[in-house]
gemmi code that builds the backbone of each chain (N, CA, C; Angstrom):
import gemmi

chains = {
    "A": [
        ("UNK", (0.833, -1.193, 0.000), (0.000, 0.000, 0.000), (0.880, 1.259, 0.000)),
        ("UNK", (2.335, 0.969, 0.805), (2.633, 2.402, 0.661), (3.856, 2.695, -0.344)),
        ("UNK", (3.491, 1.581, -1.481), (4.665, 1.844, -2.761), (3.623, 2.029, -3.908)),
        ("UNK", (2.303, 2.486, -3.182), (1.535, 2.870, -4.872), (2.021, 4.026, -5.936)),
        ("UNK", (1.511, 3.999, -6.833), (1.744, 5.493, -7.412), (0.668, 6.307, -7.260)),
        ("UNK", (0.375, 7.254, -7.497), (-0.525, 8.377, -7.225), (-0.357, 9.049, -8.796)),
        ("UNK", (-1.490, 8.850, -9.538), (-1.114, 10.125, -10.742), (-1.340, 12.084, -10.341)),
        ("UNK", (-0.955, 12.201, -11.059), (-1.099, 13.759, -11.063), (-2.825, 14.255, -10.424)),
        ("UNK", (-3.834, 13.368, -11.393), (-5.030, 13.713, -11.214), (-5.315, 13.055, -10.291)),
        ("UNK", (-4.847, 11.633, -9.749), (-5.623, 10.628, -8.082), (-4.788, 12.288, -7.259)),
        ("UNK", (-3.589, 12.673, -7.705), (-2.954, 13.439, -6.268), (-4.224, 14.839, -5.963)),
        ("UNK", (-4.715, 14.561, -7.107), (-5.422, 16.053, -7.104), (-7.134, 15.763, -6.637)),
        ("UNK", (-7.512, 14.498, -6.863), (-8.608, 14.157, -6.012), (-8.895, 13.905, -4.747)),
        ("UNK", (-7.216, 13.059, -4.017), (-7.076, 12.784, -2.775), (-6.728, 14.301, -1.687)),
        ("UNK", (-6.119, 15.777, -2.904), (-6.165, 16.832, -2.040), (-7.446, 16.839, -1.781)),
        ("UNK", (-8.441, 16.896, -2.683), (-9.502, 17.287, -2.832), (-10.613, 16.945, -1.506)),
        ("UNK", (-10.221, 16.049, -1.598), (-11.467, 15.114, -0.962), (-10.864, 15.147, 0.521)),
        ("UNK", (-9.577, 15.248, 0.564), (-9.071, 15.291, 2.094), (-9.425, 16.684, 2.995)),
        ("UNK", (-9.297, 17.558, 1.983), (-9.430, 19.280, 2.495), (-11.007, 19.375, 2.602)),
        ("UNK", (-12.122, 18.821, 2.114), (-13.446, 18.425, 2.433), (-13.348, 17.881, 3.595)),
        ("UNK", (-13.053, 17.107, 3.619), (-13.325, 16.366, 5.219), (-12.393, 16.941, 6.269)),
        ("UNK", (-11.853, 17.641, 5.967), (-10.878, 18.560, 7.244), (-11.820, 19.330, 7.569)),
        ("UNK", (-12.257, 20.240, 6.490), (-12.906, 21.114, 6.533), (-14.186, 20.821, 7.771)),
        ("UNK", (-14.937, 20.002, 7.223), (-15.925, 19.761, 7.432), (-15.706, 19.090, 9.207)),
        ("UNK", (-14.589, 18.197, 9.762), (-14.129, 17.923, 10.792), (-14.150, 19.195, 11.940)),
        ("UNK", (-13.558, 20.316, 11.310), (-12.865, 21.683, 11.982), (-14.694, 22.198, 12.166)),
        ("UNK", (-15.385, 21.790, 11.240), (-16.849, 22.528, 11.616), (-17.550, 22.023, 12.579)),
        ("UNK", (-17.116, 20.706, 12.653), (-18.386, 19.835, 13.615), (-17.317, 19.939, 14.757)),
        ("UNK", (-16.203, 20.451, 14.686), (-15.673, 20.928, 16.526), (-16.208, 22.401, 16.828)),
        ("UNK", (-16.235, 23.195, 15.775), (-16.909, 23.944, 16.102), (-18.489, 24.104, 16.399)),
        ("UNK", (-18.881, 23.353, 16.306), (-20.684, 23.271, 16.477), (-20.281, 22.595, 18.032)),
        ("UNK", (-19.785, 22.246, 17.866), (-19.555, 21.451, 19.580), (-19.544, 22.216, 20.408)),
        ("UNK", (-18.091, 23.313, 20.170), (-18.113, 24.571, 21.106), (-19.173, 25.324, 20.950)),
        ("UNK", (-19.471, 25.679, 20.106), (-20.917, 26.565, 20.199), (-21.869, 25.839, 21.116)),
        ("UNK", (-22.484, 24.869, 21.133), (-23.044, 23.950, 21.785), (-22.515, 23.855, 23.347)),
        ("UNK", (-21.588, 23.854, 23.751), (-21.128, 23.658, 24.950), (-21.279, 25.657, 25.940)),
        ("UNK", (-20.918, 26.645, 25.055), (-21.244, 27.868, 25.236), (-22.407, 28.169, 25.211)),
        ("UNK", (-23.589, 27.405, 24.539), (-25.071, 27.487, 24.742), (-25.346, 26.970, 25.866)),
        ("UNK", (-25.126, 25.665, 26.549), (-25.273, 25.073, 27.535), (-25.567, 25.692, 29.163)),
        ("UNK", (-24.474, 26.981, 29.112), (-24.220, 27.345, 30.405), (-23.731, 28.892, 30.207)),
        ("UNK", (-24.453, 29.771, 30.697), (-23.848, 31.089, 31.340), (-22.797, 31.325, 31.700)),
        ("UNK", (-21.759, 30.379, 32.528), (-21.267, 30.241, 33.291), (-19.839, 30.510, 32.403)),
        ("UNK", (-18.504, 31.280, 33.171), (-17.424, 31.574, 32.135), (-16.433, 30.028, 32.674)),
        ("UNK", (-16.662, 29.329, 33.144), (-16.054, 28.197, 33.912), (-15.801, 27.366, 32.768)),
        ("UNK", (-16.835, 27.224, 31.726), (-17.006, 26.219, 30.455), (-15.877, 26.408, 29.772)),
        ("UNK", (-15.311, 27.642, 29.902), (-13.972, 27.755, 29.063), (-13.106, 26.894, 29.565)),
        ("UNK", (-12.737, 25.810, 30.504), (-11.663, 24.782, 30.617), (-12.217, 23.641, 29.884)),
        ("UNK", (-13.412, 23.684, 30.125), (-14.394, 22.364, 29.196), (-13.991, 22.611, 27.720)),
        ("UNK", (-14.023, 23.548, 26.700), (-13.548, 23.823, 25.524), (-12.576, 23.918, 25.604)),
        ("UNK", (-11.596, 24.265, 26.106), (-9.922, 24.624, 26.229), (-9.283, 22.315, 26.398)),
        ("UNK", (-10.207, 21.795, 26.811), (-9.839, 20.276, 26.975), (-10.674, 19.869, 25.768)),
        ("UNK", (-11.689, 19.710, 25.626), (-12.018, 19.152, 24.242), (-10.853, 19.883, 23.003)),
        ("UNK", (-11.102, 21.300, 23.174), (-9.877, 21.746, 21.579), (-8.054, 20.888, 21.482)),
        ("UNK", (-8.398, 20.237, 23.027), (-6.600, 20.376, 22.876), (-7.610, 18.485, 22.475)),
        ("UNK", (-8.191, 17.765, 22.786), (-8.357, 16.170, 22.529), (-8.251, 16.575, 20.696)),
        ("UNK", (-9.437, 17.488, 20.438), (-9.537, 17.845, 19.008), (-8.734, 17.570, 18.634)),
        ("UNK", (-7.297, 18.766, 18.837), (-6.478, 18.892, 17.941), (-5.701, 17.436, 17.961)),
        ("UNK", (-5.410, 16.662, 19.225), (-4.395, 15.621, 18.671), (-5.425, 14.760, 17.975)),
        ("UNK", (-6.826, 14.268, 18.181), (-7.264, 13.126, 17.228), (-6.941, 13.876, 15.751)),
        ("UNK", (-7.522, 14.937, 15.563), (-7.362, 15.528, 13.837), (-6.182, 15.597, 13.872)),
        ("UNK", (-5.047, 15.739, 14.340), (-3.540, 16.022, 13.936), (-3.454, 14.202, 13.271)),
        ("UNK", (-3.736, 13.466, 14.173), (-3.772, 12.044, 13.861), (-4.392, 11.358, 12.780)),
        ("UNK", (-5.735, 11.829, 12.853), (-6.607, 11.326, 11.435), (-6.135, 12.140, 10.681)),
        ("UNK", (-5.753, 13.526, 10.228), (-5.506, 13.651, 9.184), (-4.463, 14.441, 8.367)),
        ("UNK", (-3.527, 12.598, 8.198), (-2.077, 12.590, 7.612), (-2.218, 12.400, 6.625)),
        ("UNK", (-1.832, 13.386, 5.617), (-1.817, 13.583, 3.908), (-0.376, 13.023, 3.762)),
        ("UNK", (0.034, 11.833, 4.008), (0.745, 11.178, 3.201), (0.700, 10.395, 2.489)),
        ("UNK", (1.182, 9.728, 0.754), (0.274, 9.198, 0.077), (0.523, 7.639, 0.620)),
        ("UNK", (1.868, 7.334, 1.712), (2.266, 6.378, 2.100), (0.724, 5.447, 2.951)),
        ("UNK", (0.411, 6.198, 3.629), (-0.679, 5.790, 4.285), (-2.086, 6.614, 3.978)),
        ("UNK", (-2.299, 7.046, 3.081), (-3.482, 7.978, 2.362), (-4.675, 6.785, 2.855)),
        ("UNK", (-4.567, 5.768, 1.853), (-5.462, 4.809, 1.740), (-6.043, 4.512, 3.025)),
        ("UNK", (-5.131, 3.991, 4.267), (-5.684, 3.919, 5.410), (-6.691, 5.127, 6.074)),
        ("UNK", (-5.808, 6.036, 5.514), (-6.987, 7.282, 6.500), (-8.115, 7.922, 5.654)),
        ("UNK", (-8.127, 7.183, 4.186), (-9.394, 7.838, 3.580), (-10.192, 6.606, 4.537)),
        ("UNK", (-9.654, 5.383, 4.332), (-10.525, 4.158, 4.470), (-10.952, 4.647, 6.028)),
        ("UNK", (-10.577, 5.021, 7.149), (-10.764, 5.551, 8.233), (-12.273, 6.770, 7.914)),
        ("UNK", (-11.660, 7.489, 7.492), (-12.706, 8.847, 7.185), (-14.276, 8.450, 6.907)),
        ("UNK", (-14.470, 6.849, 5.620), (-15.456, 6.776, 4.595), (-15.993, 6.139, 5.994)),
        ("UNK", (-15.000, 4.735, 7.147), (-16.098, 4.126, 8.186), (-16.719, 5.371, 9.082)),
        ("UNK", (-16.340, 6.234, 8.965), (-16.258, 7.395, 10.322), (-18.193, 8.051, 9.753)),
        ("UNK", (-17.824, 8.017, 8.351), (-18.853, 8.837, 7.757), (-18.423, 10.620, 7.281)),
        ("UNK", (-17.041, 10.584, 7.754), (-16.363, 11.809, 7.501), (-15.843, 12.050, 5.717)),
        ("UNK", (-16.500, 11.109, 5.017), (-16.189, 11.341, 3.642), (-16.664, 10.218, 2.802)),
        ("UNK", (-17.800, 10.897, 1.701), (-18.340, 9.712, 0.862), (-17.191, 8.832, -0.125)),
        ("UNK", (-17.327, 8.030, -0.699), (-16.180, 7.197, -1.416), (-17.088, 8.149, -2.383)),
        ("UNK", (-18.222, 9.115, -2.845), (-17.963, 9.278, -4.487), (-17.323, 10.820, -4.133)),
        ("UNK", (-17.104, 10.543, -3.302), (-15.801, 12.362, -3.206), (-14.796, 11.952, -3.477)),
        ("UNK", (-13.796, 10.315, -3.535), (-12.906, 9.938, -4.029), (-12.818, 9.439, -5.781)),
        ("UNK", (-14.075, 9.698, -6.253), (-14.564, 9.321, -7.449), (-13.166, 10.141, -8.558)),
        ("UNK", (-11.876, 9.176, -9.066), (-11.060, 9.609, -10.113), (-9.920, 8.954, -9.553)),
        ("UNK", (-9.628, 8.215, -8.572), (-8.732, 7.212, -7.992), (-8.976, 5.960, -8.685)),
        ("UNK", (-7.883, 5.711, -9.182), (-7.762, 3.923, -9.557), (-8.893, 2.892, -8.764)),
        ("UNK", (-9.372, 1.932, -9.462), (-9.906, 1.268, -9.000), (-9.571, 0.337, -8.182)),
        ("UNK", (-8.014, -0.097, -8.143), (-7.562, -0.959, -7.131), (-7.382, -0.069, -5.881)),
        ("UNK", (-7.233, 1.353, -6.046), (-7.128, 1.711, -4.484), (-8.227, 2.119, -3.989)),
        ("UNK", (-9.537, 2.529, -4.832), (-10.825, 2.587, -3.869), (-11.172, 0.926, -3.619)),
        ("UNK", (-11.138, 0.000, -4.277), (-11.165, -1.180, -3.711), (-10.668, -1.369, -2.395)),
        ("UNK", (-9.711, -1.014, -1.811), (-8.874, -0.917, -1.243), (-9.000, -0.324, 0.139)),
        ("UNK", (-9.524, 0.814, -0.048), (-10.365, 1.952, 0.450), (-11.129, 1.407, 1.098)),
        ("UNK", (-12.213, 0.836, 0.197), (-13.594, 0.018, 0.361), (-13.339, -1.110, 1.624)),
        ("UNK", (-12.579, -1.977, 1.032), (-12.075, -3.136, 1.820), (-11.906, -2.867, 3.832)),
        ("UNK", (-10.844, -1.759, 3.330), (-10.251, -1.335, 4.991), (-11.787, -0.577, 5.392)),
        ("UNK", (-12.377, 0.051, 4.762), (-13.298, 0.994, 5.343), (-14.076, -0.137, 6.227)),
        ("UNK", (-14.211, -1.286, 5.561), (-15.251, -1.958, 6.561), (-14.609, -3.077, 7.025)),
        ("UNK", (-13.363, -2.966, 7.043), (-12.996, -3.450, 8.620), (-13.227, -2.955, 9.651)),
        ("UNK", (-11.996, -1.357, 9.386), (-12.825, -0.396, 10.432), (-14.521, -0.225, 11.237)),
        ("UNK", (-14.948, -0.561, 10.232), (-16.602, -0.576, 10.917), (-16.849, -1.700, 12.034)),
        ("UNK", (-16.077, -2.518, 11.688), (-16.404, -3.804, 12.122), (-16.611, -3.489, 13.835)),
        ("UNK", (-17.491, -4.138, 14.421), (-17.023, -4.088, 15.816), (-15.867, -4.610, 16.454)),
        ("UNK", (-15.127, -4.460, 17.842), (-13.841, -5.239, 18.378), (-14.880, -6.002, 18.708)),
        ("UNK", (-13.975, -7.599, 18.507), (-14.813, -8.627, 19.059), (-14.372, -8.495, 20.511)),
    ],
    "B": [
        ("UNK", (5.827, 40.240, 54.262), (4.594, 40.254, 53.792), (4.664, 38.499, 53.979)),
        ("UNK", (4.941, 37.642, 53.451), (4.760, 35.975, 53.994), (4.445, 36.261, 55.417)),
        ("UNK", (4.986, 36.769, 56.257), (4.416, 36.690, 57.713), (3.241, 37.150, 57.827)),
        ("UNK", (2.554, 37.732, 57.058), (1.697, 38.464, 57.614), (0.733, 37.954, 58.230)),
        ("UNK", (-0.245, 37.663, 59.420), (-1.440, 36.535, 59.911), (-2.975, 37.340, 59.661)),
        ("UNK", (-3.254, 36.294, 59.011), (-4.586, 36.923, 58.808), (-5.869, 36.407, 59.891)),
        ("UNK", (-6.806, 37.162, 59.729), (-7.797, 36.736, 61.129), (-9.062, 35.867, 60.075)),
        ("UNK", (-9.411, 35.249, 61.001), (-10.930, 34.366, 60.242), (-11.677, 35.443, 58.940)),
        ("UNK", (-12.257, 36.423, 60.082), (-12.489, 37.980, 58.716), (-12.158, 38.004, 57.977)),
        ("UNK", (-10.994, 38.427, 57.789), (-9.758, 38.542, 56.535), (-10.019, 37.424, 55.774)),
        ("UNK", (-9.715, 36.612, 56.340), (-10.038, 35.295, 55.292), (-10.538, 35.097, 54.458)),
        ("UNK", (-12.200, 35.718, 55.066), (-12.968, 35.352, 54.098), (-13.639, 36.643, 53.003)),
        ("UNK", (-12.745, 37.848, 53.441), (-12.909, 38.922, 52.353), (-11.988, 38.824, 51.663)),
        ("UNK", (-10.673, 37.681, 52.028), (-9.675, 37.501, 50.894), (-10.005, 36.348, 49.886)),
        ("UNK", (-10.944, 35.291, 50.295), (-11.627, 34.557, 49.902), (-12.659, 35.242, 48.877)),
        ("UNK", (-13.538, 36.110, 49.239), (-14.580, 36.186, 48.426), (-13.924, 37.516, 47.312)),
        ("UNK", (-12.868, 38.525, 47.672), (-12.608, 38.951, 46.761), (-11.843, 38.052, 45.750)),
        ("UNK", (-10.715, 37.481, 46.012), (-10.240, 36.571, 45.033), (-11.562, 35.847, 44.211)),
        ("UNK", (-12.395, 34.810, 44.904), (-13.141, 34.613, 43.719), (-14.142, 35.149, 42.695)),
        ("UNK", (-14.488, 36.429, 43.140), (-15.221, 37.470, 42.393), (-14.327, 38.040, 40.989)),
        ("UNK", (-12.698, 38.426, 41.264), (-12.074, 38.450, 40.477), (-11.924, 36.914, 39.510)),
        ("UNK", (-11.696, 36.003, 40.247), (-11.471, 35.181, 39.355), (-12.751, 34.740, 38.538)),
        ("UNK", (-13.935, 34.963, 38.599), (-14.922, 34.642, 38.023), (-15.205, 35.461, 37.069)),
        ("UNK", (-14.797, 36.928, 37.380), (-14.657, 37.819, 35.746), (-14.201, 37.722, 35.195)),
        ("UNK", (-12.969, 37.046, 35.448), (-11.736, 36.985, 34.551), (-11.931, 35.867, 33.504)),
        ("UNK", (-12.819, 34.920, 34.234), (-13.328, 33.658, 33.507), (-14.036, 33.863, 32.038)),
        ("UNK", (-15.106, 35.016, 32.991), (-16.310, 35.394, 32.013), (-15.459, 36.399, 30.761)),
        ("UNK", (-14.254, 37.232, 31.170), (-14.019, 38.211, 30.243), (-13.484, 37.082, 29.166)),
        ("UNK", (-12.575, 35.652, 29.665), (-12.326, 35.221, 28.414), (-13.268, 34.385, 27.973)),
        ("UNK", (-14.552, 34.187, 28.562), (-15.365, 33.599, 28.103), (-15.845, 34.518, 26.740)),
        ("UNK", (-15.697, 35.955, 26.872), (-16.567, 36.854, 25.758), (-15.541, 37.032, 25.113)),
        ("UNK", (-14.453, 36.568, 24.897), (-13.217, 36.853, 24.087), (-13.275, 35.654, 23.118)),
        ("UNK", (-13.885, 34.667, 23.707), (-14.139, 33.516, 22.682), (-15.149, 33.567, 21.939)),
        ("UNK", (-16.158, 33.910, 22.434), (-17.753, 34.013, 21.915), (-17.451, 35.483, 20.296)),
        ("UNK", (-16.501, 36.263, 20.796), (-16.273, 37.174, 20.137), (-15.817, 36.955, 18.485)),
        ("UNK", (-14.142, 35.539, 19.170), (-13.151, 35.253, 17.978), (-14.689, 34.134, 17.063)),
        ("UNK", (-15.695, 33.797, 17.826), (-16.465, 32.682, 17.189), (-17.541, 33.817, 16.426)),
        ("UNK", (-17.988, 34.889, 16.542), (-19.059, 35.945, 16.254), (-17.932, 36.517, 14.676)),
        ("UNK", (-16.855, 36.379, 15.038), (-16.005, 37.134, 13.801), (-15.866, 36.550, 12.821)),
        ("UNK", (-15.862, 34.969, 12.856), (-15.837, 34.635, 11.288), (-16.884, 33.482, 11.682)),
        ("UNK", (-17.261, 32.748, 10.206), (-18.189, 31.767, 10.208), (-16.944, 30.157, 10.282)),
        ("UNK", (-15.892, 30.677, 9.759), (-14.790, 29.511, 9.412), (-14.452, 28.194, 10.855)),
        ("UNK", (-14.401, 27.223, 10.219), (-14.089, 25.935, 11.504), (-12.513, 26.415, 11.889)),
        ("UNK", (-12.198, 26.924, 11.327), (-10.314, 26.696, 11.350), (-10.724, 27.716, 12.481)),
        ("UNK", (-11.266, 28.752, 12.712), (-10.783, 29.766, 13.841), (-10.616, 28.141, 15.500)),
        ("UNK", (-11.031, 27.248, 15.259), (-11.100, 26.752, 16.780), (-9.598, 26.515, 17.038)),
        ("UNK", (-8.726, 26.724, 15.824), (-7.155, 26.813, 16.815), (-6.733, 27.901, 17.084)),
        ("UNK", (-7.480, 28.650, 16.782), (-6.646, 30.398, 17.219), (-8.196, 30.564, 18.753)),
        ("UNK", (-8.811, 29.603, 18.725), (-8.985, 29.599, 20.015), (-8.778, 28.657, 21.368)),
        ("UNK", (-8.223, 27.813, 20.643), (-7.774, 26.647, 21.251), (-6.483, 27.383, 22.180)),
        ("UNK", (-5.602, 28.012, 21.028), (-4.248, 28.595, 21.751), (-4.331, 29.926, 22.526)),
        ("UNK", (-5.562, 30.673, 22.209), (-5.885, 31.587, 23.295), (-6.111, 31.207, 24.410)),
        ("UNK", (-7.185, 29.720, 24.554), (-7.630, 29.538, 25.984), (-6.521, 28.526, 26.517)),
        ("UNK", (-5.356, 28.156, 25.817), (-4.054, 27.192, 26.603), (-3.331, 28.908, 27.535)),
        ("UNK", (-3.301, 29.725, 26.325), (-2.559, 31.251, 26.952), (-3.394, 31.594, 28.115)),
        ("UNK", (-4.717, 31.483, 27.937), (-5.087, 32.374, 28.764), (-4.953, 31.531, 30.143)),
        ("UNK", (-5.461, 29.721, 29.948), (-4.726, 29.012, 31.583), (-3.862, 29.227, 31.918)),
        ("UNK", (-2.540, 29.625, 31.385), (-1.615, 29.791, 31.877), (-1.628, 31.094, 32.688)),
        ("UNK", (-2.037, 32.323, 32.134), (-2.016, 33.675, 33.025), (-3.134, 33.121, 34.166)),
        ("UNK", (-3.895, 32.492, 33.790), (-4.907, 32.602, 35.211), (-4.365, 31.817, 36.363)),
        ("UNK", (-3.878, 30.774, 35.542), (-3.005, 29.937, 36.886), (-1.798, 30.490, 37.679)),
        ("UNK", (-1.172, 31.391, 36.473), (0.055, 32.233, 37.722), (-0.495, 33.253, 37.933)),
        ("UNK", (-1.664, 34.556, 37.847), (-2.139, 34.904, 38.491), (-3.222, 34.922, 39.324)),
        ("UNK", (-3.731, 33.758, 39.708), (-4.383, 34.252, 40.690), (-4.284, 32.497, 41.529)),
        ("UNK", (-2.791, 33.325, 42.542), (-2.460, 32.062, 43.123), (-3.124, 32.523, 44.588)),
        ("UNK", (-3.552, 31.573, 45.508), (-4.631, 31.766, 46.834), (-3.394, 31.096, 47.588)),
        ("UNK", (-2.461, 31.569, 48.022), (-1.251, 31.106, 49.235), (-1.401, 32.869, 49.659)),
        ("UNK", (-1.196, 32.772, 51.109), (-1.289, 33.849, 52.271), (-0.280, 34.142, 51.687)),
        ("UNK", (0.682, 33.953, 51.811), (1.988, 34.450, 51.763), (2.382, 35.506, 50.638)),
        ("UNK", (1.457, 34.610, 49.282), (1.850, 35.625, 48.333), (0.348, 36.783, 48.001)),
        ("UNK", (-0.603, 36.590, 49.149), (-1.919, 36.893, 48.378), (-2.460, 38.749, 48.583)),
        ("UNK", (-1.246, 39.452, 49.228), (-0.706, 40.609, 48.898), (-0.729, 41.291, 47.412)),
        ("UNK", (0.578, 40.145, 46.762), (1.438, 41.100, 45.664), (-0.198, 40.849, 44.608)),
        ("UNK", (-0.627, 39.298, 44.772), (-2.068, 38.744, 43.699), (-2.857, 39.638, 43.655)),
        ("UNK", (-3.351, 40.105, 45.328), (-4.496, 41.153, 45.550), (-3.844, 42.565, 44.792)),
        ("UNK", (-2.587, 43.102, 44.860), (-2.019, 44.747, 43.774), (-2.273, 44.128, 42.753)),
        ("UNK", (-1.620, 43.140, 42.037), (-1.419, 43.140, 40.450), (-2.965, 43.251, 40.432)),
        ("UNK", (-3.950, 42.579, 40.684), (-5.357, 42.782, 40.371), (-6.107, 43.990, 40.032)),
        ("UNK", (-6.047, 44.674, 41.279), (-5.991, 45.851, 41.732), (-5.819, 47.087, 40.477)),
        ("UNK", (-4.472, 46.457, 40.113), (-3.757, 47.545, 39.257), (-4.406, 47.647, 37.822)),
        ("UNK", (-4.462, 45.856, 37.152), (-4.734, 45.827, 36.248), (-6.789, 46.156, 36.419)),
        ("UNK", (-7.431, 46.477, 37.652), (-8.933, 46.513, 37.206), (-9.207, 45.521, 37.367)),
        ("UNK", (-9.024, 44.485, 37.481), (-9.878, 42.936, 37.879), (-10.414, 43.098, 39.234)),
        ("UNK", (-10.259, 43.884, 40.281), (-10.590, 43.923, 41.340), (-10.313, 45.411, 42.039)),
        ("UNK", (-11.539, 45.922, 42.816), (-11.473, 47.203, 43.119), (-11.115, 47.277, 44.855)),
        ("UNK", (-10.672, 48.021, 45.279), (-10.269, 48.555, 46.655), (-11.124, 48.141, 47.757)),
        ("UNK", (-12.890, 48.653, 47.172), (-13.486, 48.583, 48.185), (-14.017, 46.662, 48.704)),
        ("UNK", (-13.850, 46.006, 47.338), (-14.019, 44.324, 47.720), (-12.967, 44.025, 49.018)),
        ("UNK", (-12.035, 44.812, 49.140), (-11.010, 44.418, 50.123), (-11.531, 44.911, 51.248)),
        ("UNK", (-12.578, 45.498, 51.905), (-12.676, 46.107, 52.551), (-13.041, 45.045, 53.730)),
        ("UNK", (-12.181, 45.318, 54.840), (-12.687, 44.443, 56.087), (-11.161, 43.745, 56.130)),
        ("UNK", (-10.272, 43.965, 54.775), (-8.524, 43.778, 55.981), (-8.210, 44.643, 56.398)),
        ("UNK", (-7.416, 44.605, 57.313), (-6.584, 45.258, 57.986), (-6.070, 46.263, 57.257)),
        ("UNK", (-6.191, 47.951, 58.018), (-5.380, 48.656, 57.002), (-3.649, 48.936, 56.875)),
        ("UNK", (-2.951, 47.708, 57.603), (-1.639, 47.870, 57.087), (-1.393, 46.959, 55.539)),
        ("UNK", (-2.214, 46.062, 55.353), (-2.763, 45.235, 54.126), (-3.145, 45.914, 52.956)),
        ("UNK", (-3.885, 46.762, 53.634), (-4.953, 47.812, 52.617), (-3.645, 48.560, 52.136)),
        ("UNK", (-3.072, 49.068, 52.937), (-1.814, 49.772, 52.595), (-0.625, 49.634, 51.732)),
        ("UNK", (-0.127, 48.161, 51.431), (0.452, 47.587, 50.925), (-0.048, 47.339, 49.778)),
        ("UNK", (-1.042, 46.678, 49.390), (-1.939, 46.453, 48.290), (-2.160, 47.658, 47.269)),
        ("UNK", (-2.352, 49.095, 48.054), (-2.006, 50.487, 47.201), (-0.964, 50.262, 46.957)),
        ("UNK", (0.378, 50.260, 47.663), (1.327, 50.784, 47.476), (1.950, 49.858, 46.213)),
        ("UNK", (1.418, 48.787, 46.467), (2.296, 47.562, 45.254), (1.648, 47.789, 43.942)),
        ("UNK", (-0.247, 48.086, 44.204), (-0.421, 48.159, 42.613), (-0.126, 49.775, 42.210)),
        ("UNK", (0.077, 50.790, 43.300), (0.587, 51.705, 42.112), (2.323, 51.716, 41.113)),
        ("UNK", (2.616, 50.375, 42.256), (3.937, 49.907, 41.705), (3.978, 49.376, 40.184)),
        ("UNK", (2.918, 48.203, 40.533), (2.306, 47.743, 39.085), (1.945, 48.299, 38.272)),
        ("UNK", (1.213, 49.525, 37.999), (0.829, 50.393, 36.987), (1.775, 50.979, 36.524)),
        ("UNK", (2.859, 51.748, 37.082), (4.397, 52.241, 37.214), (4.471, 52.074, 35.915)),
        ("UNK", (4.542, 52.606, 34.290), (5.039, 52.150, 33.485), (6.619, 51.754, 33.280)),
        ("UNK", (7.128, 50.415, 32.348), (8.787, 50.194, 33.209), (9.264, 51.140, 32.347)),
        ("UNK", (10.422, 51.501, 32.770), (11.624, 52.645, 32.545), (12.151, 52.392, 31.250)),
    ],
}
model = gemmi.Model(1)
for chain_id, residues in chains.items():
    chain = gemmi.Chain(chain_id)
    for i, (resn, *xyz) in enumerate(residues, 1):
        res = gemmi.Residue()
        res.name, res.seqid = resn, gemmi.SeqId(i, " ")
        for name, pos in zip(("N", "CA", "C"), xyz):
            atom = gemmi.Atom()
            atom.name, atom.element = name, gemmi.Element(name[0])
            atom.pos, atom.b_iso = gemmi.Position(*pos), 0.0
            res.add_atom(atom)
        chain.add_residue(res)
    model.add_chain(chain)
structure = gemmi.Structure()
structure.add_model(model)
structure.setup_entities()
């Protein structure tokens, strides 16, 4: 997996589709904080957001590594998460959305 | 000033002023966030608030430390900067009261 090639245009779908789901990641932490500042009057909530932003930042620093070495794993991560449709990857080779596909639903799988 | 003994009284006007300050201070960065979130619609602002509210634990934790010993110089810097007014102190001792002027007009002092 991590001696594929990437053409010019997969490199330009996998920006694509990765900066969507960042995007879209960075929004639903923000609906959180908004949500947690609706909750309570109270200026105390600011350690409650100040600890969720810092969990935030290391899970997203973690999920999302744009390297093409391990790409595949963390789209396949993203599609079980629901953080990105496979037709937003639509212009990738078919052996690596296979691929994609495959790991995505392991990931789903429950731990036995 | 570490020597200084405080009486039950004291205590608890050093008690209730400290947490009156510290509860604005909460709320002011509570509206400092609500503010950076009112200024743009974008997800990305939650790290330029993430690293405000790591900055801002840090000033709140070294200022507003509750040890007798140091709760003098805590009560001027307060003082000086407006987080806390003269008359919340009212009911220490006025060689306390005295000190507490004398340090935050120290603090305001612009440096040389």
């Amino acid at each position: 997996m991590a001696d594929l090639k990437w053409s010019p245009d997969e490199k330009k779908v996998a920006h694509r589709a990765f900066d969507a789901a960042l995007v879209r990641e960075r929004l639903a932490v923000r609906r959180h904080v908004e949500a947690l500042l609706r909750a309570t009057e109270e200026g105390i909530v600011i350690w409650e957001i100040r600890d969720y932003l810092n969990d935030a930042a290391r899970d997203i620093d973690y999920k999302f590594d744009f390297r093409y070495s391990v790409l595949i794993t963390v789209f396949a991560r993203l599609v079980a998460e629901g953080a990105l449709a496979m037709d937003e990857l639509a212009g990738l080779a078919e052996d690596k959305l296979a691929m994609i596909r495959e790991l995505a639903d392991v990931w789903r799988r429950p731990l036995p």
